[in-house]
PDB file of N, CA, C and O in Angstrom:
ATOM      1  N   UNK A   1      25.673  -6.012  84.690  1.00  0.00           N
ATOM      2  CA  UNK A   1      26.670  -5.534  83.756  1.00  0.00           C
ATOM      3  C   UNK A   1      25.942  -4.838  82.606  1.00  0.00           C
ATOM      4  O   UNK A   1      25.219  -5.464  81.832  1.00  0.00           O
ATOM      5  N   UNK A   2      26.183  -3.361  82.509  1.00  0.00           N
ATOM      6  CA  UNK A   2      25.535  -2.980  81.231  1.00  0.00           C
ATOM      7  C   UNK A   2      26.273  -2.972  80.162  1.00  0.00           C
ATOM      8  O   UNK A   2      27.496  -3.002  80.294  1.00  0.00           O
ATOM      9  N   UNK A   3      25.638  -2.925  78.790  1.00  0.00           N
ATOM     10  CA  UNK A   3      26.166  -3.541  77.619  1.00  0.00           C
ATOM     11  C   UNK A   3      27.288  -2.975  76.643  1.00  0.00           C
ATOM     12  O   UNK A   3      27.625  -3.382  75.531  1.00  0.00           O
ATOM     13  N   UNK A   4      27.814  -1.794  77.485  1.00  0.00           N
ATOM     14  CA  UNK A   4      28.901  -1.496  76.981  1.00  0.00           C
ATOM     15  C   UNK A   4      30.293  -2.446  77.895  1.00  0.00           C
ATOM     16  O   UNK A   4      31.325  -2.839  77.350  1.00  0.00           O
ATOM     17  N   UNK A   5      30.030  -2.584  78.968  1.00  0.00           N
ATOM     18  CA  UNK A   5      30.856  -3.524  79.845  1.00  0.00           C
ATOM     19  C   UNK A   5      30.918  -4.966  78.838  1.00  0.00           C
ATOM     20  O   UNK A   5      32.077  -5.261  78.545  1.00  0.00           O
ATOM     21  N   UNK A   6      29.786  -5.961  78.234  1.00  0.00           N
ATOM     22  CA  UNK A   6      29.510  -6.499  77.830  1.00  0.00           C
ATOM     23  C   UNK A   6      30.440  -6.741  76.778  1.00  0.00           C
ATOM     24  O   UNK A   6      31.329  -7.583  76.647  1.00  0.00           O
ATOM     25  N   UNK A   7      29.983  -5.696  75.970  1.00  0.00           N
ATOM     26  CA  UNK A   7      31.215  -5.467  74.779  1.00  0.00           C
ATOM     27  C   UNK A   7      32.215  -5.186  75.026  1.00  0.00           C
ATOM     28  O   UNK A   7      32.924  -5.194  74.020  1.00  0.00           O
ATOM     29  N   UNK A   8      32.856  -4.839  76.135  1.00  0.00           N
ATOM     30  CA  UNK A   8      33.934  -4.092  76.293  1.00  0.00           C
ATOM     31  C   UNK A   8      34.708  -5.860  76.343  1.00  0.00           C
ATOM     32  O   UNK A   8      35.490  -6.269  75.484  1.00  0.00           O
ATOM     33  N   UNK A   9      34.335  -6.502  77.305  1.00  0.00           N
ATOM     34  CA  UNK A   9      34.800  -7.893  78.137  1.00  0.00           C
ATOM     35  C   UNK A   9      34.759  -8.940  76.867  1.00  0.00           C
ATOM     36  O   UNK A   9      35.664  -9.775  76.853  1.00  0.00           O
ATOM     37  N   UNK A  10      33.858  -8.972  75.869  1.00  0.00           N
ATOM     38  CA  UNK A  10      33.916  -9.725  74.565  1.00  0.00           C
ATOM     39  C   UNK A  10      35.063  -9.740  74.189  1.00  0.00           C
ATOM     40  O   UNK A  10      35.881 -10.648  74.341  1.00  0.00           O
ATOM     41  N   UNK A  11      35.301  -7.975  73.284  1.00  0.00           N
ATOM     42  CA  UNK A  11      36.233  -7.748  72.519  1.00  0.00           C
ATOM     43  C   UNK A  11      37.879  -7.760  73.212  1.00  0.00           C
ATOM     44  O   UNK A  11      38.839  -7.598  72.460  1.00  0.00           O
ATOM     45  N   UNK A  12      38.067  -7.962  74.655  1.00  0.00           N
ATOM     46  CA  UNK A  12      39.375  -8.341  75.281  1.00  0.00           C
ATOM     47  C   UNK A  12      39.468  -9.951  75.453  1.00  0.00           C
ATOM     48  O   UNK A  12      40.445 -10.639  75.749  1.00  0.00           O
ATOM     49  N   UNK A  13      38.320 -10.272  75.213  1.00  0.00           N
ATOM     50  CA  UNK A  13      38.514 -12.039  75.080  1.00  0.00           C
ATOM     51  C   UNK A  13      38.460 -12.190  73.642  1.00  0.00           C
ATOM     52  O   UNK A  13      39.188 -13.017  73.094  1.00  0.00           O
ATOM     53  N   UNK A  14      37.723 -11.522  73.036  1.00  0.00           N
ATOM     54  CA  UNK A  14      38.442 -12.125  70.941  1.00  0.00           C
ATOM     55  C   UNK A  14      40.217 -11.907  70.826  1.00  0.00           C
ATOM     56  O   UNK A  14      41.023 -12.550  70.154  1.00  0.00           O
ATOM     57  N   UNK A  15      40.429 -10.812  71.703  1.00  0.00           N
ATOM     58  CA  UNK A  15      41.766  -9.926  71.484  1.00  0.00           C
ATOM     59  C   UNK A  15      42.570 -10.792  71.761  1.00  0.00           C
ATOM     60  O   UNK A  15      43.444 -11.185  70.988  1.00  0.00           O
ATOM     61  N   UNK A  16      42.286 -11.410  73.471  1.00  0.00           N
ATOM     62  CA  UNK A  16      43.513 -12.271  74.023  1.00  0.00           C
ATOM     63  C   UNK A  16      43.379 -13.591  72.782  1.00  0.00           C
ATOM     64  O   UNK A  16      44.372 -13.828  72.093  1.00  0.00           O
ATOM     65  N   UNK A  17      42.317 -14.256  72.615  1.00  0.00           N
ATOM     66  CA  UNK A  17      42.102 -15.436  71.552  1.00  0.00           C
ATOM     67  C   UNK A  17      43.302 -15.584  70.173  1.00  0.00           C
ATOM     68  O   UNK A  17      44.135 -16.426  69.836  1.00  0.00           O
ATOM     69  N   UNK A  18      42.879 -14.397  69.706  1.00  0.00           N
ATOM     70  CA  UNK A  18      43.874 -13.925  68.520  1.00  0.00           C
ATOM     71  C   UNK A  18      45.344 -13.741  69.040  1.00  0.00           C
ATOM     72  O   UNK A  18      46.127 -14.386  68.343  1.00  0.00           O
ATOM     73  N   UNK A  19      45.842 -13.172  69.881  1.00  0.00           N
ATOM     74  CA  UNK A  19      46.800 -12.951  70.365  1.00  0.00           C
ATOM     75  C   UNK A  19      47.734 -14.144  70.775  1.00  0.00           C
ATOM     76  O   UNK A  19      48.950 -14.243  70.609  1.00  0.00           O
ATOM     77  N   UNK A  20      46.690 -15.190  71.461  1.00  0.00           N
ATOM     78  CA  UNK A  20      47.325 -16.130  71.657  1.00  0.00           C
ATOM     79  C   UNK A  20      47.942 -17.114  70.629  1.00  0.00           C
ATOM     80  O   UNK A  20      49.021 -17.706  70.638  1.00  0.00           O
ATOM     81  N   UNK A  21      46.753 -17.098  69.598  1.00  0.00           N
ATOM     82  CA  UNK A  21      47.101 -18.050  68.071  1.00  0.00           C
ATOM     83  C   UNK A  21      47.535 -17.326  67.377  1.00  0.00           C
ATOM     84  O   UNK A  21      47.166 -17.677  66.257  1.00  0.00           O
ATOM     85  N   UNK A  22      48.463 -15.995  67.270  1.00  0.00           N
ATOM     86  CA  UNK A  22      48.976 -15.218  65.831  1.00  0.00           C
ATOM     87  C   UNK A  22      50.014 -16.229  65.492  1.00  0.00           C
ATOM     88  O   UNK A  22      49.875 -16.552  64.312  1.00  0.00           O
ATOM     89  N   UNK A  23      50.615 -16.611  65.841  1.00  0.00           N
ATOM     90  CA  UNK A  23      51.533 -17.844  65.257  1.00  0.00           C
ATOM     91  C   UNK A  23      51.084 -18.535  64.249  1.00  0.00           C
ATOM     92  O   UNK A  23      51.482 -18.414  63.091  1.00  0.00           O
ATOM     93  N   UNK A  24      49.893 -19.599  64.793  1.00  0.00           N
ATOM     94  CA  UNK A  24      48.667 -20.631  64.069  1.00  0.00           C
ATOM     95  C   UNK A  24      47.814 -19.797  62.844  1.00  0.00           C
ATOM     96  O   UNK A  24      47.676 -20.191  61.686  1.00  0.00           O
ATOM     97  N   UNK A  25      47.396 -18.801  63.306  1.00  0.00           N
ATOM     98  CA  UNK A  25      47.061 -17.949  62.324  1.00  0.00           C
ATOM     99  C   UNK A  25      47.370 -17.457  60.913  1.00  0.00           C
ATOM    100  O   UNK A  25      46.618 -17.346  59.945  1.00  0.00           O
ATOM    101  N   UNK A  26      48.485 -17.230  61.026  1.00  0.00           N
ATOM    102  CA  UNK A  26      50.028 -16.678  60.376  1.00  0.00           C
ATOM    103  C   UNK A  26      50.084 -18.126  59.480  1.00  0.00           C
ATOM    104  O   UNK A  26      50.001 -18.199  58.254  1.00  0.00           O
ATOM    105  N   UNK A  27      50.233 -19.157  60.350  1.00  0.00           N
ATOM    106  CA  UNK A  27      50.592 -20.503  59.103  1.00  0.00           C
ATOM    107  C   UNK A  27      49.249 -20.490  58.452  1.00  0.00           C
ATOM    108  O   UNK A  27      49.298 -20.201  57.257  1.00  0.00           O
ATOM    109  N   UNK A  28      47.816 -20.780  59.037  1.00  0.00           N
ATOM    110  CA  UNK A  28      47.131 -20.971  58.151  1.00  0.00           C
ATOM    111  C   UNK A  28      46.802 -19.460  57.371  1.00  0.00           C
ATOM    112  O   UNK A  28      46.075 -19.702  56.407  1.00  0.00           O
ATOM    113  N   UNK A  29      46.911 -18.915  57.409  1.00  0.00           N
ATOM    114  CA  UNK A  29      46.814 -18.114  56.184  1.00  0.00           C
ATOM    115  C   UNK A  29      47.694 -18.005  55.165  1.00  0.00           C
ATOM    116  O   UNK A  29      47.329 -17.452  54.128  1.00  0.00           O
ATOM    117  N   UNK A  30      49.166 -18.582  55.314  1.00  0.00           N
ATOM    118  CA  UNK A  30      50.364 -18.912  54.438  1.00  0.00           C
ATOM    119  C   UNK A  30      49.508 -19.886  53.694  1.00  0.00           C
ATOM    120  O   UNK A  30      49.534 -19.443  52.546  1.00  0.00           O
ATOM    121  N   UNK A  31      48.731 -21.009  53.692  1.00  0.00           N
ATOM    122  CA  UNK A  31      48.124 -21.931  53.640  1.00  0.00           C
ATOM    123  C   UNK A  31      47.124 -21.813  52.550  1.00  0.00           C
ATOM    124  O   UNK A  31      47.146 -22.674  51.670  1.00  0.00           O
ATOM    125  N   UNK A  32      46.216 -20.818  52.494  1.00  0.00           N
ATOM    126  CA  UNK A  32      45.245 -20.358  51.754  1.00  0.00           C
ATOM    127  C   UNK A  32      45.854 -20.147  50.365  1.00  0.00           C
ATOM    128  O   UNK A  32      47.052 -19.915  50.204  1.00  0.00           O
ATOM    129  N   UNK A  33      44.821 -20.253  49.210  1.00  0.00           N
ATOM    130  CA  UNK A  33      45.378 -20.035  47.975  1.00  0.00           C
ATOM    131  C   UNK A  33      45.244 -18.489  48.081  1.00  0.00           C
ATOM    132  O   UNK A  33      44.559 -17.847  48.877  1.00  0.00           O
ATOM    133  N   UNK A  34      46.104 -18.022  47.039  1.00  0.00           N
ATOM    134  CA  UNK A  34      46.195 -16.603  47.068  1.00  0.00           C
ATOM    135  C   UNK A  34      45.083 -15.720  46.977  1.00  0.00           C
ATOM    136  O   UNK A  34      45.347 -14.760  47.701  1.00  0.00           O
ATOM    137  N   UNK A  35      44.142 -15.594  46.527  1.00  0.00           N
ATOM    138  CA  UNK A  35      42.853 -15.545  46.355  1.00  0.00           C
ATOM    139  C   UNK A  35      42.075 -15.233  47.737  1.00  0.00           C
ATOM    140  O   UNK A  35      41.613 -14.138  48.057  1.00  0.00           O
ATOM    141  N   UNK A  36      42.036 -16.228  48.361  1.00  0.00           N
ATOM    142  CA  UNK A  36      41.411 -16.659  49.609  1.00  0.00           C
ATOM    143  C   UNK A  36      42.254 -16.086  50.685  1.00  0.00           C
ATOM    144  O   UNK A  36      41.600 -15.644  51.630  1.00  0.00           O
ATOM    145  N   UNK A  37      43.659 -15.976  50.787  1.00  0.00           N
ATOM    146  CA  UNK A  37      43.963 -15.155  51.188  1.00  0.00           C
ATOM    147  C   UNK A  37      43.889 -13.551  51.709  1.00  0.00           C
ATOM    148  O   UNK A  37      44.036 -13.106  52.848  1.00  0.00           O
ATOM    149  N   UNK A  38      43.620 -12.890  50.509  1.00  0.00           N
ATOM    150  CA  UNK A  38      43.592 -11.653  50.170  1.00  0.00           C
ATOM    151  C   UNK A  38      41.938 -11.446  50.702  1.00  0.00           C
ATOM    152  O   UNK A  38      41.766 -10.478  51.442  1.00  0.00           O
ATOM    153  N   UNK A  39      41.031 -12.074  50.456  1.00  0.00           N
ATOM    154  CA  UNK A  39      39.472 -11.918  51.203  1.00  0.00           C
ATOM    155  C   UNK A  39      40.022 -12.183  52.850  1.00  0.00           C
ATOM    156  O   UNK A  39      39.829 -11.381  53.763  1.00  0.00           O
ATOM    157  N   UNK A  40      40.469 -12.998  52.930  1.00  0.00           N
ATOM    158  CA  UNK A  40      40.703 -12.830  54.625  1.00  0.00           C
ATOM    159  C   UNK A  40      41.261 -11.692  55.313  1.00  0.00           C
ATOM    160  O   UNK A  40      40.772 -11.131  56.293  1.00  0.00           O
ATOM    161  N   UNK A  41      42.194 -11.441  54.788  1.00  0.00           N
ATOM    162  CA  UNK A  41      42.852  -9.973  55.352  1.00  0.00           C
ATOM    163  C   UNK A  41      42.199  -9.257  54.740  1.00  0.00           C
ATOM    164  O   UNK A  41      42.667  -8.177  55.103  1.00  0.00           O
ATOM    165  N   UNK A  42      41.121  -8.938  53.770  1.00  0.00           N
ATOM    166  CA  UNK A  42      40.717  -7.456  53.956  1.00  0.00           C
ATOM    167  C   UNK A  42      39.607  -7.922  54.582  1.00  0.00           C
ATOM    168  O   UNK A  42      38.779  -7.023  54.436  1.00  0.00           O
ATOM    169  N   UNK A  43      39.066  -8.891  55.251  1.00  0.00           N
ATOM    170  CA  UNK A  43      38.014  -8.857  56.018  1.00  0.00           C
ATOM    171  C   UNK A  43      38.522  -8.622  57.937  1.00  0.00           C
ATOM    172  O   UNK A  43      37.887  -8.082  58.843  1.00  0.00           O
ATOM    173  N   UNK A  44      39.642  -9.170  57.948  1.00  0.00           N
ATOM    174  CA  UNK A  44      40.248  -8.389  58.980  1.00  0.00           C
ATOM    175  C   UNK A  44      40.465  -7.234  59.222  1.00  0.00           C
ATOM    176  O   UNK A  44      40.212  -6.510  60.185  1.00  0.00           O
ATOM    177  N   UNK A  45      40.936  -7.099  58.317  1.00  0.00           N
ATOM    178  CA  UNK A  45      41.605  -5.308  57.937  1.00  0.00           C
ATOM    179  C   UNK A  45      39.843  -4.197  58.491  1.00  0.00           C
ATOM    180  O   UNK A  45      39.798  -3.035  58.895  1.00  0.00           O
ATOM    181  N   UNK A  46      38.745  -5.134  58.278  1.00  0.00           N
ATOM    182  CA  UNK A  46      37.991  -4.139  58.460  1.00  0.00           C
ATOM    183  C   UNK A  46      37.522  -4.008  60.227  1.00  0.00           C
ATOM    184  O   UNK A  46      36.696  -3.209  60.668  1.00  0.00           O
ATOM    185  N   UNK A  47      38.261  -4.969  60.987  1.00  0.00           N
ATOM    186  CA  UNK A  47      38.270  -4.587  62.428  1.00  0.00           C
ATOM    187  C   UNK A  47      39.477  -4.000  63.375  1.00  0.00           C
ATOM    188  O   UNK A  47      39.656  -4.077  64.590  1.00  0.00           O
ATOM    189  N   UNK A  48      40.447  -3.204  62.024  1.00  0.00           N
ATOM    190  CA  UNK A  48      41.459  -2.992  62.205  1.00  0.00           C
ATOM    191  C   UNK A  48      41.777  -1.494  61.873  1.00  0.00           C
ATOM    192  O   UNK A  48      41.848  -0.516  62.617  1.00  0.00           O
ATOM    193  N   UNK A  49      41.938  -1.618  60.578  1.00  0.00           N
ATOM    194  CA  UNK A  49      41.480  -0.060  60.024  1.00  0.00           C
ATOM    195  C   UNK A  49      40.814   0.871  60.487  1.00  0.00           C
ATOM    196  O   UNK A  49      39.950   0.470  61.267  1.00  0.00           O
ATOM    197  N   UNK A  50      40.850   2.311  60.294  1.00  0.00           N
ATOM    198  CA  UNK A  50      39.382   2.723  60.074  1.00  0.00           C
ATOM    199  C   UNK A  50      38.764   2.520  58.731  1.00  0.00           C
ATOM    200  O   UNK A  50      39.285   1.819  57.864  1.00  0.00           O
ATOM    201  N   UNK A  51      37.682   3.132  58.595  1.00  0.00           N
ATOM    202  CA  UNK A  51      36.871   3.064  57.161  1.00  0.00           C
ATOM    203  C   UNK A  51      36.706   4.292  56.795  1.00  0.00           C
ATOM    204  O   UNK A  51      36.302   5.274  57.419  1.00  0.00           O
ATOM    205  N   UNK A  52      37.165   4.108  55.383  1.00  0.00           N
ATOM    206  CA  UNK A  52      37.059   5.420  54.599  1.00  0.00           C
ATOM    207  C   UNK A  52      35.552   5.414  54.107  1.00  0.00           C
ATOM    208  O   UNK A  52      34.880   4.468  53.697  1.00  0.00           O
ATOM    209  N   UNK A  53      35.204   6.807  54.276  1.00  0.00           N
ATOM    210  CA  UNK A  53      33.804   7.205  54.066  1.00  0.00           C
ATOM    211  C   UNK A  53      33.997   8.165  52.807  1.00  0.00           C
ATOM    212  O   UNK A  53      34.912   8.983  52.714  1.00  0.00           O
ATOM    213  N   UNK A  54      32.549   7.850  51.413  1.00  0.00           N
ATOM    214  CA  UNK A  54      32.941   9.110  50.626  1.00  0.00           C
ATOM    215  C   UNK A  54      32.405   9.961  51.374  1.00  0.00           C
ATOM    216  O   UNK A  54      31.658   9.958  52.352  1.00  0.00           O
ATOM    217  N   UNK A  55      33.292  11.216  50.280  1.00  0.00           N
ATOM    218  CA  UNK A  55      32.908  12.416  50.289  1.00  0.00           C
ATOM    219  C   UNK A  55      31.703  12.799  49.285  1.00  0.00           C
ATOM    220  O   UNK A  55      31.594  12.178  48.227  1.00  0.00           O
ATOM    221  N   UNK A  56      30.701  13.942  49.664  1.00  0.00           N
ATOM    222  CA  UNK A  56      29.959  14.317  48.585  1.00  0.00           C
ATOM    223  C   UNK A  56      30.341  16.073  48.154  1.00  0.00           C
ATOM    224  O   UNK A  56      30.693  17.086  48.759  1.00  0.00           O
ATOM    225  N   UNK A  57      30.142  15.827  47.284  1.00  0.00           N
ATOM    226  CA  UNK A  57      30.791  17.534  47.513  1.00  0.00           C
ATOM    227  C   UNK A  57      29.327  18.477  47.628  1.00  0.00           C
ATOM    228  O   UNK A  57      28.253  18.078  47.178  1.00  0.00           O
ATOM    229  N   UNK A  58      29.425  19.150  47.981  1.00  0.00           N
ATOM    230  CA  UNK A  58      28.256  20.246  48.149  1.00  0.00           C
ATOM    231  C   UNK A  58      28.363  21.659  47.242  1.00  0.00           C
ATOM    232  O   UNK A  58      27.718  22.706  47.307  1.00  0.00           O
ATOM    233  N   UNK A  59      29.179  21.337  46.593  1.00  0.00           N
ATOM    234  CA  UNK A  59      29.685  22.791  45.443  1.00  0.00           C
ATOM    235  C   UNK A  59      28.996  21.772  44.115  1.00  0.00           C
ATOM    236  O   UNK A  59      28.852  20.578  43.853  1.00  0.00           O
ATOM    237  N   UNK A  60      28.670  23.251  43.458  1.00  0.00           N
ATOM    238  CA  UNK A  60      28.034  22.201  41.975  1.00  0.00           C
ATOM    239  C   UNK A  60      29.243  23.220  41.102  1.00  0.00           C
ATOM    240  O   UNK A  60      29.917  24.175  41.488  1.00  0.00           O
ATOM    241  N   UNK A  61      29.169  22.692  40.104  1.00  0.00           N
ATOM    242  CA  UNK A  61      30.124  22.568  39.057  1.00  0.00           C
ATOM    243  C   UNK A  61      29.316  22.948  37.871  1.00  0.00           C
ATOM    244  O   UNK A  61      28.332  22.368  37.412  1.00  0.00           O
ATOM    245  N   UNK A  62      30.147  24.461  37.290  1.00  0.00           N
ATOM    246  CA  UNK A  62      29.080  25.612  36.529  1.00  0.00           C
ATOM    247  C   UNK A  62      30.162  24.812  35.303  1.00  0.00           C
ATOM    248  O   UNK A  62      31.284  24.338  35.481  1.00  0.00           O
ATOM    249  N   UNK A  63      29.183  24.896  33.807  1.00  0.00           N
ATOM    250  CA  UNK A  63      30.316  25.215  32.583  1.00  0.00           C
ATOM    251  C   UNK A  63      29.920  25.976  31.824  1.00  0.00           C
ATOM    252  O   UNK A  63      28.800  25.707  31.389  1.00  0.00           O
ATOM    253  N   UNK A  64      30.413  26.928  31.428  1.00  0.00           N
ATOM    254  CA  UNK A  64      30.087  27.629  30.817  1.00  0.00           C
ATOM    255  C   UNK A  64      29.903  27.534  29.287  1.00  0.00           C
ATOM    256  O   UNK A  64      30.923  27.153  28.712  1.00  0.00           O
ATOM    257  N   UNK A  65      28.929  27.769  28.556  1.00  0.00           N
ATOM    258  CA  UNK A  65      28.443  27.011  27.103  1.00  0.00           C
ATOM    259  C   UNK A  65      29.098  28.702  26.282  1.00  0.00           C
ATOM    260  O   UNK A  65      29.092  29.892  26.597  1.00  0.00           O
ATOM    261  N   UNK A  66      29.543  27.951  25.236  1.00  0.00           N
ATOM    262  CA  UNK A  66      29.861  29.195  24.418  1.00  0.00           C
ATOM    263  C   UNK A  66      28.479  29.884  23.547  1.00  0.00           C
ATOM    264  O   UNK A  66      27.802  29.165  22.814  1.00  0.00           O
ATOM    265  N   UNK A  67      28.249  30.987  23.689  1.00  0.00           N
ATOM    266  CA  UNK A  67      27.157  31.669  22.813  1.00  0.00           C
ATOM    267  C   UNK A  67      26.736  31.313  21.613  1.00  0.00           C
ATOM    268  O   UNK A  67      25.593  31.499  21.194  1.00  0.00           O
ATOM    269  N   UNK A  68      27.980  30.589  20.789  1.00  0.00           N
ATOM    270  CA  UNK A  68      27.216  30.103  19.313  1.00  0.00           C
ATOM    271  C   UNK A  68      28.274  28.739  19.448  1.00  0.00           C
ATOM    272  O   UNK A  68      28.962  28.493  20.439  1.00  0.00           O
ATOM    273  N   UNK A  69      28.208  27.865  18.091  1.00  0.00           N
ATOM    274  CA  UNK A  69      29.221  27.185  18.077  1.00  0.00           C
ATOM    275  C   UNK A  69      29.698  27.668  16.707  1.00  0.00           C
ATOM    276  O   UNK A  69      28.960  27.931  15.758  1.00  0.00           O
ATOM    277  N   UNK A  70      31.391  27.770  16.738  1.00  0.00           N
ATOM    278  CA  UNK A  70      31.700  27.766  15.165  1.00  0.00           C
ATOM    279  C   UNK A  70      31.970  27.366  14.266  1.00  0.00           C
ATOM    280  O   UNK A  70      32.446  27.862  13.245  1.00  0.00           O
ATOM    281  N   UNK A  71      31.589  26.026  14.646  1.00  0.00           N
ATOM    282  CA  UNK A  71      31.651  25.146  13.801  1.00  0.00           C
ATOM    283  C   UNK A  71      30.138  25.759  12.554  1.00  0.00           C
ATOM    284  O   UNK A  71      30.239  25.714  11.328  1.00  0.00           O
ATOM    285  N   UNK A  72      29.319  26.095  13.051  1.00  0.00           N
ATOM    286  CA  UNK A  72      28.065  26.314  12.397  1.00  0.00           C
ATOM    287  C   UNK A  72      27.749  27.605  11.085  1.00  0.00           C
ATOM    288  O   UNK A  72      26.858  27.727  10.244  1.00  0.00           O
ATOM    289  N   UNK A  73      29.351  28.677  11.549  1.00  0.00           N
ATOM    290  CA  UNK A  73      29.777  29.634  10.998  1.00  0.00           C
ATOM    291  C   UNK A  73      30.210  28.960   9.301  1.00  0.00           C
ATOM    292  O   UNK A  73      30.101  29.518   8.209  1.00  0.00           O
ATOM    293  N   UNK A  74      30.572  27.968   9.542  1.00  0.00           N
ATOM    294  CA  UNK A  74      31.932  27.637   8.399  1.00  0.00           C
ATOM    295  C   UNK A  74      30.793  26.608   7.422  1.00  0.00           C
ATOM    296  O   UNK A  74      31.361  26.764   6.342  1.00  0.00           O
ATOM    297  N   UNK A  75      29.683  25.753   7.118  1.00  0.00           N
ATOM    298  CA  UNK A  75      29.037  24.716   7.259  1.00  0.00           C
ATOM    299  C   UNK A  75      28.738  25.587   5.514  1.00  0.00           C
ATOM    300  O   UNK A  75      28.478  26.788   5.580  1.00  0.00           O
ATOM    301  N   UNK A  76      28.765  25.280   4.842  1.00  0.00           N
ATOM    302  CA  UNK A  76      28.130  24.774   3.515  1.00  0.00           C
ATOM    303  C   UNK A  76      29.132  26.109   2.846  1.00  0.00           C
ATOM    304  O   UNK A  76      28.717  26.691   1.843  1.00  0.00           O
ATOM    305  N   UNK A  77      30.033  26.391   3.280  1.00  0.00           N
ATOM    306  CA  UNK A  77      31.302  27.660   2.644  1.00  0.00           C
ATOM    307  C   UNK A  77      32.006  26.559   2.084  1.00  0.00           C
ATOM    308  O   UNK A  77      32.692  27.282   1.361  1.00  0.00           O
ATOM    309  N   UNK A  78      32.408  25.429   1.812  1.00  0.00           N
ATOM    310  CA  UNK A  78      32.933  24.815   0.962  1.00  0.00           C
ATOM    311  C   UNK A  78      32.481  24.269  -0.354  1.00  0.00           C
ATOM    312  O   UNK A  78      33.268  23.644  -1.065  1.00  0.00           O
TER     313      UNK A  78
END
């Protein structure tokens, strides 16, 4: 058996496992303090989901500087 078969035959026996206890499941996670809860499902969520990947941007970002400042115009005229 090569090891994508391997994995393949795992992940339909975690599947049926879960499948069989979503009931049991379901209570004990009603069960959990809220807290503990919320870490469980997003640790599920991550064999469930896809995963968002950043973005980087590849454009740079020009600003343009003003030639003088004028604030520097006005400075001892009072």
């Amino acid at each position: 058996m090569i090891q994508n078969e391997k994995t393949d035959v795992i992940r339909e026996r975690l599947q049926s496992i879960l499948t069989d206890n979503l009931e049991q499941l379901t209570k004990d996670l009603q069960e959990l303090e809220p807290k503990d809860r919320i870490k469980c499902l997003l640790e599920i969520s991550r064999f469930v989901l896809p995963t968002l990947k950043s973005i980087e941007s590849k454009e740079s970002l020009t600003v343009e500087q003003p030639l003088f400042d004028i604030t520097t115009l006005y400075r001892g005229k009072d």
